[in-house]
N, CA, C and O atoms as a CHARMM CRD file, in Angstrom:
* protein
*
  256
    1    1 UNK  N      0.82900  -1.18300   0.00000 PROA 1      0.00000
    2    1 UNK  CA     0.00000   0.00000   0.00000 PROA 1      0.00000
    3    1 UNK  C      0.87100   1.24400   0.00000 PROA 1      0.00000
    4    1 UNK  O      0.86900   2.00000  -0.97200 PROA 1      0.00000
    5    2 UNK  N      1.67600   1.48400   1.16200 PROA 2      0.00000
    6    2 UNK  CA     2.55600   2.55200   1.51100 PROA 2      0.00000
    7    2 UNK  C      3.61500   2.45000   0.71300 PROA 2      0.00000
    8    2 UNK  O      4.32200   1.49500   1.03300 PROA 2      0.00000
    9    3 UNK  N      4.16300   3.30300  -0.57200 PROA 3      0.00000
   10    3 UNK  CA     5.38700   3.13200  -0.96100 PROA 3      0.00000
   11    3 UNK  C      6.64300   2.97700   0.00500 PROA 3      0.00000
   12    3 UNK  O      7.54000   2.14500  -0.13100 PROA 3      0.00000
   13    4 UNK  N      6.55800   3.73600   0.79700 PROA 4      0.00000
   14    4 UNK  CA     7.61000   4.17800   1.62200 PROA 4      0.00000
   15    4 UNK  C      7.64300   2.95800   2.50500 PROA 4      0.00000
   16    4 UNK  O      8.73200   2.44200   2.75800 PROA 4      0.00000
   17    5 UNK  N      6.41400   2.41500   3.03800 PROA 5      0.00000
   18    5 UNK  CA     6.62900   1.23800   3.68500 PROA 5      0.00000
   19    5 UNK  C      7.33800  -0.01600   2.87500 PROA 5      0.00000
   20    5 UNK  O      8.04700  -0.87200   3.40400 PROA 5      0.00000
   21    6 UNK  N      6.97400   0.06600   1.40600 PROA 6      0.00000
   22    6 UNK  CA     7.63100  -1.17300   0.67200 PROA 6      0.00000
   23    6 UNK  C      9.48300  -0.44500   1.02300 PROA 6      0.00000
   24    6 UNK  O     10.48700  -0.94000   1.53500 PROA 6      0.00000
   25    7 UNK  N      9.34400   0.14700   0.76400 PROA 7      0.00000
   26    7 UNK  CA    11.58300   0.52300   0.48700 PROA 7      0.00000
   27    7 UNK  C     11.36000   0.60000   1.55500 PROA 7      0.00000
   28    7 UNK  O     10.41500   1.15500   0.99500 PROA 7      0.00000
   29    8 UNK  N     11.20300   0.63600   2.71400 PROA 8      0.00000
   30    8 UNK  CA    11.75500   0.75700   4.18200 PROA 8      0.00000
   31    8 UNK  C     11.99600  -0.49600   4.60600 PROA 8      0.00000
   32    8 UNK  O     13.00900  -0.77600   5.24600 PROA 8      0.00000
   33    9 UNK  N     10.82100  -1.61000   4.19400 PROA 9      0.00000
   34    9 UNK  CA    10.76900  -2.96300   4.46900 PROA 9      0.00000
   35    9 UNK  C     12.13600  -3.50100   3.68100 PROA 9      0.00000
   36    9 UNK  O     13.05600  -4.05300   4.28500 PROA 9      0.00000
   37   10 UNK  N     12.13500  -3.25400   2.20200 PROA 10     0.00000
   38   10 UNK  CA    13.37400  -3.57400   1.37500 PROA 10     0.00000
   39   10 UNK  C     14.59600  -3.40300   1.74100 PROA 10     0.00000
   40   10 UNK  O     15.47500  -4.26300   1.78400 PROA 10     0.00000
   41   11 UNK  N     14.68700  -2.11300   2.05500 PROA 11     0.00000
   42   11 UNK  CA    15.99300  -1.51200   2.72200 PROA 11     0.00000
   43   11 UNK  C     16.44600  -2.12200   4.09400 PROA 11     0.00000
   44   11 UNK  O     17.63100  -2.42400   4.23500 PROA 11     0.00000
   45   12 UNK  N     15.56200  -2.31000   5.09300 PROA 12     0.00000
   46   12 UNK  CA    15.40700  -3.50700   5.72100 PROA 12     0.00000
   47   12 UNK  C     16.33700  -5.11800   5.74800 PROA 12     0.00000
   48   12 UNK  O     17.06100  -5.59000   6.62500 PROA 12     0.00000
   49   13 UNK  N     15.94100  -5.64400   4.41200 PROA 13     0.00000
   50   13 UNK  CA    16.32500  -6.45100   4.21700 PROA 13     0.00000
   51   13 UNK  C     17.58900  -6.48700   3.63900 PROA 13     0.00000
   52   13 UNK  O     18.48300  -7.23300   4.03800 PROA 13     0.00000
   53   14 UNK  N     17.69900  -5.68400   2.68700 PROA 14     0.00000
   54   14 UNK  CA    19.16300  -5.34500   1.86000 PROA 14     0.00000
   55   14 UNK  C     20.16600  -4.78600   3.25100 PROA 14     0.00000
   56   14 UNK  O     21.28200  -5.27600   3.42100 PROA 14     0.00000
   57   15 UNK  N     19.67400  -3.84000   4.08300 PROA 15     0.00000
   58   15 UNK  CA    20.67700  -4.12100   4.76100 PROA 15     0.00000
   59   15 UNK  C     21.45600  -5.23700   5.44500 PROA 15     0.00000
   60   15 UNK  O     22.66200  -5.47900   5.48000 PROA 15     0.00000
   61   16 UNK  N     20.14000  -5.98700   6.10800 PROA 16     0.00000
   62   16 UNK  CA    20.59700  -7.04800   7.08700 PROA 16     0.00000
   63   16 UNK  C     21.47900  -7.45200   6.14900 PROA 16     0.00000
   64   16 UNK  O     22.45900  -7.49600   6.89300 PROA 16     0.00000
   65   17 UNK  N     21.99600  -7.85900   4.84700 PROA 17     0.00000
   66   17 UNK  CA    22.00100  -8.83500   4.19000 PROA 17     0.00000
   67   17 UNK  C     23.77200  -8.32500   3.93900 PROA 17     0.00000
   68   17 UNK  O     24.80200  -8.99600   3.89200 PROA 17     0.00000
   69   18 UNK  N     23.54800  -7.01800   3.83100 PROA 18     0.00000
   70   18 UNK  CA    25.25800  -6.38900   3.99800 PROA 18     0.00000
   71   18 UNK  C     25.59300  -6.51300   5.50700 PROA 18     0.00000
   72   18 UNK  O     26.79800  -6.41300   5.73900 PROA 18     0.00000
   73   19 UNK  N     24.71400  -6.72800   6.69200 PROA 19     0.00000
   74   19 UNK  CA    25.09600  -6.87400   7.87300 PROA 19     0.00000
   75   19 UNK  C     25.84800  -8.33400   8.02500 PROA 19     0.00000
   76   19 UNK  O     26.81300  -8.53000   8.76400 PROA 19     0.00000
   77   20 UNK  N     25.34300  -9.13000   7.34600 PROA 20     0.00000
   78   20 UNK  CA    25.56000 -10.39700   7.43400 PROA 20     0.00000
   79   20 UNK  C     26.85600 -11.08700   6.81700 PROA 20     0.00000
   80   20 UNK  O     27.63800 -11.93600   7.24400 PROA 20     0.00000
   81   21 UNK  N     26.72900 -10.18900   5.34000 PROA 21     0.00000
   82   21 UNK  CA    28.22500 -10.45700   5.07400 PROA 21     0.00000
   83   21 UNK  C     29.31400  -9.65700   5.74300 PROA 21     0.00000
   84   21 UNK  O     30.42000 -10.14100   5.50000 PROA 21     0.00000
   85   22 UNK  N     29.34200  -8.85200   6.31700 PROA 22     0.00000
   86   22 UNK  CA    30.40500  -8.07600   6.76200 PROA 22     0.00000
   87   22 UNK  C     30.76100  -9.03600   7.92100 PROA 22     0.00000
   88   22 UNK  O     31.94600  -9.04700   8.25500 PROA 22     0.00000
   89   23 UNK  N     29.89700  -9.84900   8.58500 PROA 23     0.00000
   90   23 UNK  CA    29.70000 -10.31900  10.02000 PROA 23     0.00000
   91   23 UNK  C     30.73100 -11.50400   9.51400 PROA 23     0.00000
   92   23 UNK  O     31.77900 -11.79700  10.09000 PROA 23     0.00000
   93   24 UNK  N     30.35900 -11.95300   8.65000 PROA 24     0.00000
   94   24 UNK  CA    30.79400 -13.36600   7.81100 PROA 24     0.00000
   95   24 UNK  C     32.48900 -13.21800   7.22600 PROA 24     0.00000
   96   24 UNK  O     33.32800 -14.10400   7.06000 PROA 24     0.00000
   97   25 UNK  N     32.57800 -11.78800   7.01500 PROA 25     0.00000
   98   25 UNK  CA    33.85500 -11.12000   6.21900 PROA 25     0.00000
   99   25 UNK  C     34.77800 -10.69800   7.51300 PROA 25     0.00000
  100   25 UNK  O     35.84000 -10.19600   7.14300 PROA 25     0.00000
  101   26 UNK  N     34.64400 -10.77100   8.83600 PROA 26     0.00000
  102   26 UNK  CA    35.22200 -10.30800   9.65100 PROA 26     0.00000
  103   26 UNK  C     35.25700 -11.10400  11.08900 PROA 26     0.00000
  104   26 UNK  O     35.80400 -10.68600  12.11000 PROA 26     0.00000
  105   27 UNK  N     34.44000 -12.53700  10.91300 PROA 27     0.00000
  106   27 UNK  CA    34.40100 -13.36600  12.06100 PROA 27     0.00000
  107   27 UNK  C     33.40400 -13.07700  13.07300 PROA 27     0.00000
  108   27 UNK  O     33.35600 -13.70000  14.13300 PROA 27     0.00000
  109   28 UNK  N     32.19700 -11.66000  12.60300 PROA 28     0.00000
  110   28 UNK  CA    32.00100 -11.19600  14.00800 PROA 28     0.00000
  111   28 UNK  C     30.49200 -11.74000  13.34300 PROA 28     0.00000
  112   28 UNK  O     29.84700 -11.43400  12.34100 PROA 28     0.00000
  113   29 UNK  N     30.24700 -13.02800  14.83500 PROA 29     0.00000
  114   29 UNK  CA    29.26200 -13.94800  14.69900 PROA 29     0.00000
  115   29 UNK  C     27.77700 -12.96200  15.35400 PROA 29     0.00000
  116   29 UNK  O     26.59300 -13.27900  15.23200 PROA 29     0.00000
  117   30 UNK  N     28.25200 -11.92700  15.93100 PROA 30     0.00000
  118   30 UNK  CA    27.32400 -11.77600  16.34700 PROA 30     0.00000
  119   30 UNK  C     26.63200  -9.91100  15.65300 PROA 30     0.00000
  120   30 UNK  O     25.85100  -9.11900  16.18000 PROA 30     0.00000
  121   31 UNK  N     27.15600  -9.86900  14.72900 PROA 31     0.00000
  122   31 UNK  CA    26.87000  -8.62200  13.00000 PROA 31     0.00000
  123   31 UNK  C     26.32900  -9.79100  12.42600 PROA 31     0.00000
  124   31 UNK  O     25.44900  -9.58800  11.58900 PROA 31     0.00000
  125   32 UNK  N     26.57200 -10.73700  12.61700 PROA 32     0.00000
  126   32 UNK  CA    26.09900 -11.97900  11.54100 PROA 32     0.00000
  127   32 UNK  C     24.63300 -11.94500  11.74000 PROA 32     0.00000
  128   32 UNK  O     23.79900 -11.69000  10.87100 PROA 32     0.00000
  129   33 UNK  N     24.43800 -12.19800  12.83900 PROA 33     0.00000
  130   33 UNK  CA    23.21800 -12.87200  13.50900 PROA 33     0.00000
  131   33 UNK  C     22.24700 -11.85600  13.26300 PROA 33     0.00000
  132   33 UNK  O     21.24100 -12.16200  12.62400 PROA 33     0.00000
  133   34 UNK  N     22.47700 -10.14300  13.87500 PROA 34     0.00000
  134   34 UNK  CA    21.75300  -9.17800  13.15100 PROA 34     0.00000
  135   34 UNK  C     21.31800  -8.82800  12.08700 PROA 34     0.00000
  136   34 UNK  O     20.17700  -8.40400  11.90600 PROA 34     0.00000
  137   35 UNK  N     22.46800  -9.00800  10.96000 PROA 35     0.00000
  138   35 UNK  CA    21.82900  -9.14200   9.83700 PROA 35     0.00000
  139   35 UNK  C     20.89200 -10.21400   9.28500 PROA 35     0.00000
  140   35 UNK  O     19.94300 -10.02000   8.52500 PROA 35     0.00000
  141   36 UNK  N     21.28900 -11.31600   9.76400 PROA 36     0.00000
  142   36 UNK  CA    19.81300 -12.43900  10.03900 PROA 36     0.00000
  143   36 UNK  C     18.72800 -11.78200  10.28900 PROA 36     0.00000
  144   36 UNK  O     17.95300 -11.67900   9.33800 PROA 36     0.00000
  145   37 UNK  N     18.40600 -11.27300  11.33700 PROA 37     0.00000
  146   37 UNK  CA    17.43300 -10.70400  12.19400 PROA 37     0.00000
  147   37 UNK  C     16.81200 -10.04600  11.21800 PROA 37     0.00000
  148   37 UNK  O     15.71800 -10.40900  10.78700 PROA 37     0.00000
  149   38 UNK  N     17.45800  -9.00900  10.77400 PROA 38     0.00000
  150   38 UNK  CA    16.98300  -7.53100   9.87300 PROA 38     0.00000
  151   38 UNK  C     16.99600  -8.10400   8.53400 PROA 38     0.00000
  152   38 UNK  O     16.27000  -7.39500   7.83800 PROA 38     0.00000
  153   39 UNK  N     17.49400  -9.07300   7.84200 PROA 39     0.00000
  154   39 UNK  CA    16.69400  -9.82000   7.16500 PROA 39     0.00000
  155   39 UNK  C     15.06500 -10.12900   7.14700 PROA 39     0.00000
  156   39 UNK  O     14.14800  -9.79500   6.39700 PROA 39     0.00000
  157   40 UNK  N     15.16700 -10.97400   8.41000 PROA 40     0.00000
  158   40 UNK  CA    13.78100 -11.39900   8.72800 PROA 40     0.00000
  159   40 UNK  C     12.72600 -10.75300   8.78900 PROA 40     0.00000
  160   40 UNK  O     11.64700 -10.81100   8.19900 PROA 40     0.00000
  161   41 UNK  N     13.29500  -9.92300   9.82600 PROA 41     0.00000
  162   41 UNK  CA    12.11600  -8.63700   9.81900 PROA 41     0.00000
  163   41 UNK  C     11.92700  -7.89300   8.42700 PROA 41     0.00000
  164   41 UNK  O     10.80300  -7.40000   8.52200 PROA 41     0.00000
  165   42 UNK  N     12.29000  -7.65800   7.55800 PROA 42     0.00000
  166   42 UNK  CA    12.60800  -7.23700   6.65800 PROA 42     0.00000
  167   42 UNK  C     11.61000  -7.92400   5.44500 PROA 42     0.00000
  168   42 UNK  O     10.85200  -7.23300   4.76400 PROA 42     0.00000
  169   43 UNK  N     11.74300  -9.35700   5.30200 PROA 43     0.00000
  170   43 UNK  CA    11.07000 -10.03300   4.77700 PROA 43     0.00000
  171   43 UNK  C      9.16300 -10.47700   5.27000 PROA 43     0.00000
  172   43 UNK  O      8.13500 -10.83000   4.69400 PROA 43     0.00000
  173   44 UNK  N      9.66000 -10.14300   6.76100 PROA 44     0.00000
  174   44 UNK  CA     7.98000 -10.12000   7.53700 PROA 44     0.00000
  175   44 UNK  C      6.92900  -8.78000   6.84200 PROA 44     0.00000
  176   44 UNK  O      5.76900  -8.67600   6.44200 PROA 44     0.00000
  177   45 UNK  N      8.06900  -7.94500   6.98400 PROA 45     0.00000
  178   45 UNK  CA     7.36100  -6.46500   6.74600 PROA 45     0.00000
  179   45 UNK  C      7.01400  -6.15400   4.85700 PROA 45     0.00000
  180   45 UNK  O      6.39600  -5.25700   4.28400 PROA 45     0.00000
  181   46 UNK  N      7.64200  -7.18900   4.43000 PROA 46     0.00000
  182   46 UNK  CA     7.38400  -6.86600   3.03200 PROA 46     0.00000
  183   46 UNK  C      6.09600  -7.81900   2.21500 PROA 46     0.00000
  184   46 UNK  O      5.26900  -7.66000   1.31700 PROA 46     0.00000
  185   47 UNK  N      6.55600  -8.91500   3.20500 PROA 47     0.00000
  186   47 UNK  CA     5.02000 -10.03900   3.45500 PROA 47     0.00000
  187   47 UNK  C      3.41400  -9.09400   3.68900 PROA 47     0.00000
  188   47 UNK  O      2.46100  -9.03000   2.91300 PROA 47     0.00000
  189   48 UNK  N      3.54600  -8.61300   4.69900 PROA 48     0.00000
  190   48 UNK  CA     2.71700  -7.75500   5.47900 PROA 48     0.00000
  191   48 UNK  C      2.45900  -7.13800   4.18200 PROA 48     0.00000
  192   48 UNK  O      1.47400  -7.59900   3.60600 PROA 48     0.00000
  193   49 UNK  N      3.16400  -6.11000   3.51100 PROA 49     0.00000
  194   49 UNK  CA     2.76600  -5.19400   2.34900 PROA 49     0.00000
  195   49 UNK  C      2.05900  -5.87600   1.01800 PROA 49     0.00000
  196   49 UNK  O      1.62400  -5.25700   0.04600 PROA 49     0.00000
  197   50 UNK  N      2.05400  -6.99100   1.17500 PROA 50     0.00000
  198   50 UNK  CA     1.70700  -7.51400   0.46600 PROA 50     0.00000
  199   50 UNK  C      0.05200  -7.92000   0.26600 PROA 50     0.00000
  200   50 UNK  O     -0.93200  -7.90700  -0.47300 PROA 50     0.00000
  201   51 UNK  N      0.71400  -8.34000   1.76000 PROA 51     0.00000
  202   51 UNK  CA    -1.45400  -8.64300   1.76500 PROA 51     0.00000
  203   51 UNK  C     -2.22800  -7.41200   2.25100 PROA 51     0.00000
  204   51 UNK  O     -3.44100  -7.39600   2.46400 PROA 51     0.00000
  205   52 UNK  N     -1.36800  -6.36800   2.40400 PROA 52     0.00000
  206   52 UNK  CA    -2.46100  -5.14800   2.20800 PROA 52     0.00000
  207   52 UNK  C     -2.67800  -4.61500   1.40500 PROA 52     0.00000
  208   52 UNK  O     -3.51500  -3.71200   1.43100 PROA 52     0.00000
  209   53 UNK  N     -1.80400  -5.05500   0.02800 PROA 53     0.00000
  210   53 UNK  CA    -1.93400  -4.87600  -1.50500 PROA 53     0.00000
  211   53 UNK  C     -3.45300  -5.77400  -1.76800 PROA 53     0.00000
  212   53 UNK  O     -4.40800  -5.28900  -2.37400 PROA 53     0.00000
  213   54 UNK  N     -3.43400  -6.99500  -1.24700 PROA 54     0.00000
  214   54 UNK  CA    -4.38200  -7.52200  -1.50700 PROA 54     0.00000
  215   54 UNK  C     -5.02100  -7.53500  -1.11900 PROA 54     0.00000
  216   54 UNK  O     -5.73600  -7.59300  -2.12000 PROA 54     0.00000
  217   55 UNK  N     -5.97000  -7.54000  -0.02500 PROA 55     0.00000
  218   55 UNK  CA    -6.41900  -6.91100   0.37300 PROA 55     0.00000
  219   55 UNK  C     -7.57900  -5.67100  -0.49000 PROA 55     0.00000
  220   55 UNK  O     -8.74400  -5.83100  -0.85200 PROA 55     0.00000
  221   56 UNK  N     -6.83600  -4.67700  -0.57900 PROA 56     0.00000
  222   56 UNK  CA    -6.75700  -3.32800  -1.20400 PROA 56     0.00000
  223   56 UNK  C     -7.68200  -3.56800  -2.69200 PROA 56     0.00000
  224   56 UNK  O     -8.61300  -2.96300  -3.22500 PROA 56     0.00000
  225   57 UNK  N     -6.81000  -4.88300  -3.05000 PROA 57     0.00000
  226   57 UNK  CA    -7.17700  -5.23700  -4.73800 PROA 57     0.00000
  227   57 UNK  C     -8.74000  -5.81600  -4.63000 PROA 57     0.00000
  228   57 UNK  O     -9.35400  -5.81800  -5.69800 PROA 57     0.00000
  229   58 UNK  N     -9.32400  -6.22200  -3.65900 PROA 58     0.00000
  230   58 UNK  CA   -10.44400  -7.45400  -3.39400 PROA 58     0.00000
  231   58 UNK  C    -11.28300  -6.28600  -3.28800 PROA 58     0.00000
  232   58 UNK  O    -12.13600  -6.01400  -4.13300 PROA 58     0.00000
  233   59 UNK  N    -10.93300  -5.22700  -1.72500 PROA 59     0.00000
  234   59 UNK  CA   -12.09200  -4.24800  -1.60300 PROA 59     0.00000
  235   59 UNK  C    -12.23500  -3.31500  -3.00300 PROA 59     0.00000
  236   59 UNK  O    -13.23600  -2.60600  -3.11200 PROA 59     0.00000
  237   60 UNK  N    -11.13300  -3.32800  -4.16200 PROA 60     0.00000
  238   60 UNK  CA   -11.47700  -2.54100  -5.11000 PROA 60     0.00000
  239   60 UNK  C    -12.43200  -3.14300  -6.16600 PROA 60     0.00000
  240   60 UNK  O    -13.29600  -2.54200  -6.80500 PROA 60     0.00000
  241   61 UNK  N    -12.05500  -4.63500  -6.22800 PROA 61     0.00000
  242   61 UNK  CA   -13.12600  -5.10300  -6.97100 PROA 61     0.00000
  243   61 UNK  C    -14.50400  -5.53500  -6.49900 PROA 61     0.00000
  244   61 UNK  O    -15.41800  -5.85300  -7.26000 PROA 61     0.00000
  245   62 UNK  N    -14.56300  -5.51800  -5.26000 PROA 62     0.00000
  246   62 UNK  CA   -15.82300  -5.42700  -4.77600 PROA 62     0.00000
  247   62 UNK  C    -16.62000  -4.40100  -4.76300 PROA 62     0.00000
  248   62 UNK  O    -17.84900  -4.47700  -4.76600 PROA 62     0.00000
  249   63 UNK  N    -15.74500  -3.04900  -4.74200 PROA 63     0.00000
  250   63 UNK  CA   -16.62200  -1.63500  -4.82300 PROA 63     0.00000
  251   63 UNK  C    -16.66600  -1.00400  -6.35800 PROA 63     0.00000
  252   63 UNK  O    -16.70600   0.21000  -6.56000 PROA 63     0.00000
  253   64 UNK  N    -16.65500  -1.98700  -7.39100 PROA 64     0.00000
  254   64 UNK  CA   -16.90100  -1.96200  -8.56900 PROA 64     0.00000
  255   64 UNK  C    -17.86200  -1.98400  -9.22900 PROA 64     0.00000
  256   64 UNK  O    -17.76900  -1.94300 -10.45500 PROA 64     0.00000
């Protein structure tokens, strides 16, 4: 629905994902694990945007 919510969720994820390799690139298990995290969340929140896309799409064809 929210643009800003989709790239925040994205950005989200793209970070964790540089969190993770850096964590991976430097031994530090526990940058690793965060970027896991902020992955996840990342991928929850873009889930979420999704079904309020749909959502969105159902009440539009119902008020058709």
């Amino acid at each position: 629905m929210g643009l800003s919510d989709k790239i925040s969720a994205k950005a989200e994820n793209l970070g964790g994902q540089a969190k993770e390799a850096a964590g991976k690139a430097t031994g530090n298990e526990e940058l690793q694990a965060e970027g896991k995290a902020d992955q996840i969340s990342g991928k929850v929140k873009e889930g979420v945007e999704k079904v309020k896309d749909a959502v969105a799409d159902i009440k539009d064809g119902l008020t058709k």
